[in-house]
KEKE-3310 file (N, C-alpha, C; in steps of 0.2 Angstrom, whole numbers, plus 5000, padded with zeros to 4 digits):
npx = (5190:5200:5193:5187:5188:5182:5186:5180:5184:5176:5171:5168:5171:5162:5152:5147:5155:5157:5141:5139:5145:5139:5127:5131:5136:5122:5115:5125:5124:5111:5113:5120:5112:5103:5108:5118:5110:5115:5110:5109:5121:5125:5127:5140:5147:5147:5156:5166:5170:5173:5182:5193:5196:5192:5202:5202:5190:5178:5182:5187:5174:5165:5171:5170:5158:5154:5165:5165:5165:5167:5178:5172:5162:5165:5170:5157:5151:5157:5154:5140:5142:5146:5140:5128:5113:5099:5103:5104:5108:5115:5122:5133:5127:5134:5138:5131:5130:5140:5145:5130:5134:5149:5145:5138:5151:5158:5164:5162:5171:5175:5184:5188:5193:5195:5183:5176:5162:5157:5159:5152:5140:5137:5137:5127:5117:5119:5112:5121:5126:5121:5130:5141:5153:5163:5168:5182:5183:5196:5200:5193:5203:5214:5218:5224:5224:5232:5232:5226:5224:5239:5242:5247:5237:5223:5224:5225:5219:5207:5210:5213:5197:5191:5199:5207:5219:5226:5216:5211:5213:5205:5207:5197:5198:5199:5209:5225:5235:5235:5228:5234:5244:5247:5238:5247:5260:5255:5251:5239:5226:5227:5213:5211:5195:5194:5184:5172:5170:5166:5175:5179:5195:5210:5218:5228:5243:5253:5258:5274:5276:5262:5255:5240:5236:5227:5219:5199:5186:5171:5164:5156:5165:5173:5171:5177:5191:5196:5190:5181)
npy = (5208:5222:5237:5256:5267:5282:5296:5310:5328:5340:5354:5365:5358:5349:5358:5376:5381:5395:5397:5390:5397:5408:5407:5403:5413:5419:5413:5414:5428:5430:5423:5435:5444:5440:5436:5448:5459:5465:5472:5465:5454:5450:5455:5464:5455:5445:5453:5456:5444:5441:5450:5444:5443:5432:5425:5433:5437:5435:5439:5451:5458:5456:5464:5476:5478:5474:5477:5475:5461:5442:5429:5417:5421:5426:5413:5406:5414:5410:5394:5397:5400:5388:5378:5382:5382:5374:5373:5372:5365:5367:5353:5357:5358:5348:5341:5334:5322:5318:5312:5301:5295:5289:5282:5271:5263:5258:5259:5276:5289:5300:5313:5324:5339:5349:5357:5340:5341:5351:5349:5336:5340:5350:5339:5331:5340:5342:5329:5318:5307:5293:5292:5289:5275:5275:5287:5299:5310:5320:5325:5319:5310:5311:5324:5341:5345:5332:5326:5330:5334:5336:5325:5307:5296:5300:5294:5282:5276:5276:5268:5256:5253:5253:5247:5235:5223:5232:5241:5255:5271:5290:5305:5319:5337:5353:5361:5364:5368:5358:5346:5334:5332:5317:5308:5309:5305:5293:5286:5288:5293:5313:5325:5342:5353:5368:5378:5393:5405:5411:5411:5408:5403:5406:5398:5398:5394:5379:5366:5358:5344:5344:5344:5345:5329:5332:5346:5353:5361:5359:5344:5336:5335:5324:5309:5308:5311:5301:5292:5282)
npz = (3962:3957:3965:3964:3975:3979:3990:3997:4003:4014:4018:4007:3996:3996:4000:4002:4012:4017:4020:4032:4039:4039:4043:4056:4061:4065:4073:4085:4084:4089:4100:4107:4109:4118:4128:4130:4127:4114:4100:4083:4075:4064:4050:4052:4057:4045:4036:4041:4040:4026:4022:4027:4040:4049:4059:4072:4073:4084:4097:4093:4090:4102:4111:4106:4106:4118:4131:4143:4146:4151:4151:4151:4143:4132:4125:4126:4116:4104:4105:4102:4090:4085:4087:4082:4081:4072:4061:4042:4030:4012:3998:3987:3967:3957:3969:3972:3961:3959:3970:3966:3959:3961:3970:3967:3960:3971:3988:3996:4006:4017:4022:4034:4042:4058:4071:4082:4084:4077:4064:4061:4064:4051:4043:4047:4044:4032:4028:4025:4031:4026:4013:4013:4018:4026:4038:4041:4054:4058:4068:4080:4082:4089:4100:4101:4088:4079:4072:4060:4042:4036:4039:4040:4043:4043:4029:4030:4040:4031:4019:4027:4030:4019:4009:3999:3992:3978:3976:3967:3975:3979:3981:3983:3986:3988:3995:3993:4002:4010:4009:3999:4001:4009:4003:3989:3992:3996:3985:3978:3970:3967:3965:3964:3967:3961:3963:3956:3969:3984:3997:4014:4018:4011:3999:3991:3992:3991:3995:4000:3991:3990:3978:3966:3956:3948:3941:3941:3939:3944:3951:3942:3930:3936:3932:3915:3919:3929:3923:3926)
capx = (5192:5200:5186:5188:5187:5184:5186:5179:5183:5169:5170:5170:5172:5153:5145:5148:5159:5154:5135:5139:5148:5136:5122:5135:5135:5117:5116:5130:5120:5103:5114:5123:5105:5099:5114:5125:5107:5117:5106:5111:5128:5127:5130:5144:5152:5149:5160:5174:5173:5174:5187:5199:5198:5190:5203:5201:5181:5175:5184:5185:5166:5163:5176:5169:5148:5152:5169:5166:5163:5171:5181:5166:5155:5167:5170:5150:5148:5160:5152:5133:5143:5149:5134:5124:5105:5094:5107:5102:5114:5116:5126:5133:5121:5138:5143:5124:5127:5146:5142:5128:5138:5152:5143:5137:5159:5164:5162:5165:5174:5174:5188:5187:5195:5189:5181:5173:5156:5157:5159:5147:5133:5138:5137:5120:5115:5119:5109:5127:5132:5123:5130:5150:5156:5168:5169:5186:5185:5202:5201:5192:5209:5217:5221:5226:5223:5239:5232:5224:5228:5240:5244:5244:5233:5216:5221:5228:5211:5202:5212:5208:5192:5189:5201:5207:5224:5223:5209:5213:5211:5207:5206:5193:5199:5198:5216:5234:5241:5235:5224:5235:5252:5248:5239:5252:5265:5251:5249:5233:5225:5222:5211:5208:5192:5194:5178:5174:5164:5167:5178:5182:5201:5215:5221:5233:5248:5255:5263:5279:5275:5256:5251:5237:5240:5222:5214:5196:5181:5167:5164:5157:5173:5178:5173:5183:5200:5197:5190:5173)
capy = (5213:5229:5244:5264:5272:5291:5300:5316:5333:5343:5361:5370:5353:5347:5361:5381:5384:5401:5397:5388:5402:5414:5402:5403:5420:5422:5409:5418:5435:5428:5423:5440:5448:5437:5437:5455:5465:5467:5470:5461:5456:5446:5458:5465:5447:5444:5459:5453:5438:5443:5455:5440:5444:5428:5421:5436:5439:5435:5443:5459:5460:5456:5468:5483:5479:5471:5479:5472:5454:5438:5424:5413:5427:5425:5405:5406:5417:5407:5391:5398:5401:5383:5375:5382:5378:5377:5373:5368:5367:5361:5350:5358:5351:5344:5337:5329:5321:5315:5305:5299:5290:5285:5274:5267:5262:5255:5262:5279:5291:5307:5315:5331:5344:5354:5353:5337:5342:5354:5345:5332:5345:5351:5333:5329:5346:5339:5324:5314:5301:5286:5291:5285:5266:5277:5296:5300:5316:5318:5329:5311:5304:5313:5329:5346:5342:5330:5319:5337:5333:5333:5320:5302:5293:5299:5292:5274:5275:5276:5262:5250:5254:5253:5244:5228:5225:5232:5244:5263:5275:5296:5310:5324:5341:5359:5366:5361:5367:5351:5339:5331:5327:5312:5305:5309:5300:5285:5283:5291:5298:5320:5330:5349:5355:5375:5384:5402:5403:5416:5406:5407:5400:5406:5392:5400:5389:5373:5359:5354:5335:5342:5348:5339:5327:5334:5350:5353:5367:5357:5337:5331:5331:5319:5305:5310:5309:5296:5284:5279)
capz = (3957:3961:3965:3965:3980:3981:3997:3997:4007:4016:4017:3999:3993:3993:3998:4001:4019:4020:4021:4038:4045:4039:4048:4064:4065:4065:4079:4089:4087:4093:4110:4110:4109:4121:4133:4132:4125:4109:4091:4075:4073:4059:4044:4055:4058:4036:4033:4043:4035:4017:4023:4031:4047:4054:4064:4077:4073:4091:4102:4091:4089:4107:4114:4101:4107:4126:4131:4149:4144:4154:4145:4150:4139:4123:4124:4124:4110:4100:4104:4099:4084:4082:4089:4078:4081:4069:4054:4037:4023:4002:3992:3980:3963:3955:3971:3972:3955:3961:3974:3969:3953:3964:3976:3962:3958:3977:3994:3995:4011:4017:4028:4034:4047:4060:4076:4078:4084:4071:4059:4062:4065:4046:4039:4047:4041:4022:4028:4019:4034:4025:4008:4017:4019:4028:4037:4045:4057:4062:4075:4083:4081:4095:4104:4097:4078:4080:4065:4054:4037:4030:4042:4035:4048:4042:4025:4031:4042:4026:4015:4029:4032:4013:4005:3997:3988:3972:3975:3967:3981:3974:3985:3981:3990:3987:3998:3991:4006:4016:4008:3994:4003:4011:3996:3985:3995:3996:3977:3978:3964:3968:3964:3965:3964:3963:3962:3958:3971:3988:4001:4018:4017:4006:3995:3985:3994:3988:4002:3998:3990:3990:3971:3966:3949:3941:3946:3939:3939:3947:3950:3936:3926:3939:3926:3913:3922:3932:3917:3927)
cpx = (5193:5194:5191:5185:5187:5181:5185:5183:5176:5166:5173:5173:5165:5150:5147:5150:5155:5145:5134:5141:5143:5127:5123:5135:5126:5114:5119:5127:5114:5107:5118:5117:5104:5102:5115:5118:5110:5113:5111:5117:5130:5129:5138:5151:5155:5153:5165:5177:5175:5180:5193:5201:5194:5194:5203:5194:5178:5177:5184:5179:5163:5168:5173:5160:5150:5161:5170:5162:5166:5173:5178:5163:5160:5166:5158:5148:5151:5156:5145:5135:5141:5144:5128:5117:5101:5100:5105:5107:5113:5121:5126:5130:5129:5141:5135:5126:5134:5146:5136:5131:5142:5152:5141:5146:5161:5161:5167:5166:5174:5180:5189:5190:5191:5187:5176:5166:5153:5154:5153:5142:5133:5135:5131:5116:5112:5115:5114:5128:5130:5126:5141:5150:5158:5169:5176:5185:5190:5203:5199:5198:5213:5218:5224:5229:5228:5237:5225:5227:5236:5243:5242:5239:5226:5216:5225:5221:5206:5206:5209:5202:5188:5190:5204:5213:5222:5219:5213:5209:5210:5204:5205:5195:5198:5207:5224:5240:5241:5233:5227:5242:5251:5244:5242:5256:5260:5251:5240:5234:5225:5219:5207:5201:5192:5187:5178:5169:5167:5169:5180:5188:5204:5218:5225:5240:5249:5260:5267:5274:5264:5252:5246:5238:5232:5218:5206:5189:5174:5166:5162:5160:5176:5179:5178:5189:5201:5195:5185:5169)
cpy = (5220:5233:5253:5266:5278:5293:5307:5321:5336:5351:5363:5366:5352:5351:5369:5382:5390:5401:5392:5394:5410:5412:5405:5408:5423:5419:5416:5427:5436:5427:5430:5446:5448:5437:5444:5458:5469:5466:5465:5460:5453:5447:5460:5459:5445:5448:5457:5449:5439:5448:5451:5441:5438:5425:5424:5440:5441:5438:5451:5462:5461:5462:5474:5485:5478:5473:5476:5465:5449:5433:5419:5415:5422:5418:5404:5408:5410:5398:5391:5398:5392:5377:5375:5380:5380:5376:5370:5369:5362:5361:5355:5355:5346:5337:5330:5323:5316:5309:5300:5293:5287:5279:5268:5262:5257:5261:5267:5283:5298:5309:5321:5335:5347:5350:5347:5338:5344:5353:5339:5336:5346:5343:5328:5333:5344:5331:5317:5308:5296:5285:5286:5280:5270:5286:5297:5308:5316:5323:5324:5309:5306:5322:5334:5345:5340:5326:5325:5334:5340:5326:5311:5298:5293:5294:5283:5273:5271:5269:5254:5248:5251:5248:5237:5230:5226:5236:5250:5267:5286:5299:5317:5331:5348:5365:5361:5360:5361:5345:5334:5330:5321:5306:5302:5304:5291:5281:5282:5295:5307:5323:5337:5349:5363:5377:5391:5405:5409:5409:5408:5406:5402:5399:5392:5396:5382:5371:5359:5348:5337:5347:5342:5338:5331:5340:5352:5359:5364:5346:5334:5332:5325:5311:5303:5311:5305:5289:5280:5284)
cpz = (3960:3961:3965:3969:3980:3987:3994:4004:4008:4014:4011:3994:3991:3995:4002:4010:4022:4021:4029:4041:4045:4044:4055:4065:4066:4071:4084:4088:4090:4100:4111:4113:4117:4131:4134:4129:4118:4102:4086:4076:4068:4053:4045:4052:4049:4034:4033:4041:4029:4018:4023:4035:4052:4058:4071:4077:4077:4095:4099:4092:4098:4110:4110:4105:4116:4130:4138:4147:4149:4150:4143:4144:4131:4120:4124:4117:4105:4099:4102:4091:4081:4082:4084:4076:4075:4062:4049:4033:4018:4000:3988:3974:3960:3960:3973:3966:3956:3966:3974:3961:3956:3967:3971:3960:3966:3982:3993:4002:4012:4024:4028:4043:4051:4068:4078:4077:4080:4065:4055:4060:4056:4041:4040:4044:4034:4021:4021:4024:4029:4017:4007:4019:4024:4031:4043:4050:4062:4068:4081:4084:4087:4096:4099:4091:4077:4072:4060:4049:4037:4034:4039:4038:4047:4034:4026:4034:4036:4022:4020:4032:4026:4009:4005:3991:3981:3970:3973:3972:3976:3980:3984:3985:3987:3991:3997:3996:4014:4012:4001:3996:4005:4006:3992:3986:3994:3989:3975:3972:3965:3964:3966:3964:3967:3959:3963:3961:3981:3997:4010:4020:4013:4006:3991:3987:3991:3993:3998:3997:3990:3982:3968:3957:3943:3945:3939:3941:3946:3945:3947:3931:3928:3933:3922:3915:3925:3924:3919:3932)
residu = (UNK:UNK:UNK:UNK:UNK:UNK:UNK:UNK:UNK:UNK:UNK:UNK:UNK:UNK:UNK:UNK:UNK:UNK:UNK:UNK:UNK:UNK:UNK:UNK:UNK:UNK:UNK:UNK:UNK:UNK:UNK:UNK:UNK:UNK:UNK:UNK:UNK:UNK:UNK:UNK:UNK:UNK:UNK:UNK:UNK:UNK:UNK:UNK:UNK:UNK:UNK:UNK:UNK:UNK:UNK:UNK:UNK:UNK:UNK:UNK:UNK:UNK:UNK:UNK:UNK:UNK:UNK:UNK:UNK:UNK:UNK:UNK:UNK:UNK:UNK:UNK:UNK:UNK:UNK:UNK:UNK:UNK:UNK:UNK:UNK:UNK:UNK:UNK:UNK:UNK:UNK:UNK:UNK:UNK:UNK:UNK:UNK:UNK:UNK:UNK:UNK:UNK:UNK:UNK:UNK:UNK:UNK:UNK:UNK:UNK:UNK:UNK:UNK:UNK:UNK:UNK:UNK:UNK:UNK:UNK:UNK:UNK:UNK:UNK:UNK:UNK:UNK:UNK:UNK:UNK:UNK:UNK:UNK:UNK:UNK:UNK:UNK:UNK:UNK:UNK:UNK:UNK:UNK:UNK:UNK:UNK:UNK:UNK:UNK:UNK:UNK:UNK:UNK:UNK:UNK:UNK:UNK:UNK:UNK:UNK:UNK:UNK:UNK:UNK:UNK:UNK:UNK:UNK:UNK:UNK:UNK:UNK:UNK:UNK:UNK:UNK:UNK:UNK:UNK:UNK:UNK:UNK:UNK:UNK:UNK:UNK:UNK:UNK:UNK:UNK:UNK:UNK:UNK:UNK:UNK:UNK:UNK:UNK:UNK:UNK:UNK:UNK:UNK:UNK:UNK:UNK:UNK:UNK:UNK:UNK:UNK:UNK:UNK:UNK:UNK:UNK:UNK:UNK:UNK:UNK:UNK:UNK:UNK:UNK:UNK:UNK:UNK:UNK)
# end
């Protein structure tokens, strides 16, 4: 009998992005303290964030507090960042309440970006790996995020990993401008979930071929459009 597969995304999908990075900067200021004699830099680092200045965060901060720094120095901070000891992180409650319906339906998948150690660390954090038949992290797949969404190879991974002729496939995500093109094309079910809720990522784009077919507030309306 065909089954319902749902594949989840990770960050800002099941559980709040900005509360790892706000973790990571507090890491990353314990080894700047500890290292370069540098107080607090955690409020600092918060600011930039919420501004949209993190893709040049690290070196700016380090360059403003350690002005003579080495490349070793920064590639360390930024790994203190990524490293992250000591990380706790929460399920969003609807996404607690999402998965734990779904496993009940069929094995369910999680595929998610990023780097992979990353990644991982985040997804032990949520204490989720044994709630996945399936967890794709595609940066495992090869070399300079050649297989990142929107690429199709995390989600063929996942069908053969999962599936069986017949079986509906759905693809939970939160960003249009990646995570709902290869689906699409797949005859995947998509789903938006946009929260109003403080982001790390602009999401405001839309992929060529990636607009998702249902978008929704939080995950449990998923029922309701899906029909189990």
């Amino acid at each position: 009998m065909p089954r319902l597969h749902v594949v989840f995304d990770l960050d800002d999908t099941l559980y709040p992005e900005r509360d790892f990075a706000i973790a990571g900067f507090r890491a990353a200021s314990r080894w700047a303290e500890a290292e370069l004699g540098v107080s607090d830099l955690t409020a600092e680092m918060t600011a930039m964030l919420d501004s949209g200045t993190l893709g040049q965060l690290f070196p700016t901060v380090l360059a403003r507090h350690a002005p003579i720094h080495t490349p070793q120095q920064l590639e360390a901070f930024r790994e203190a960042y990524r490293r992250c000891d000591g990380l706790a992180l929460s399920l969003f409650e609807d996404a607690v309440a999402a998965l734990d319906h779904y496993q009940r339906q069929g094995p369910i998948g999680l595929i998610t970006d990023g780097t992979h150690h990353v990644q991982a660390r985040k997804v032990a954090a949520l204490g989720v790996e044994d709630r996945f038949a399936r967890i794709v992290f595609t940066d495992a797949l090869g070399p300079d995020r050649a297989y990142f969404k929107p690429h199709p190879r995390p989600f063929e991974e996942m069908v053969a990993a999962l599936g069986a002729p017949g079986d509906r496939f759905v693809y939970v995500g939160d960003n249009p401008a990646k995570d709902f093109v290869s689906p699409n094309a797949m005859g995947w079910t998509s789903v938006l979930v946009h929260r109003d809720h403080p982001r790390i990522h602009d999401v405001a784009k839309v992929a060529p071929g990636g607009a998702p077919r249902h978008t929704i507030s939080a995950l449990t309306e998923l029922p309701e459009i899906l029909g189990a």
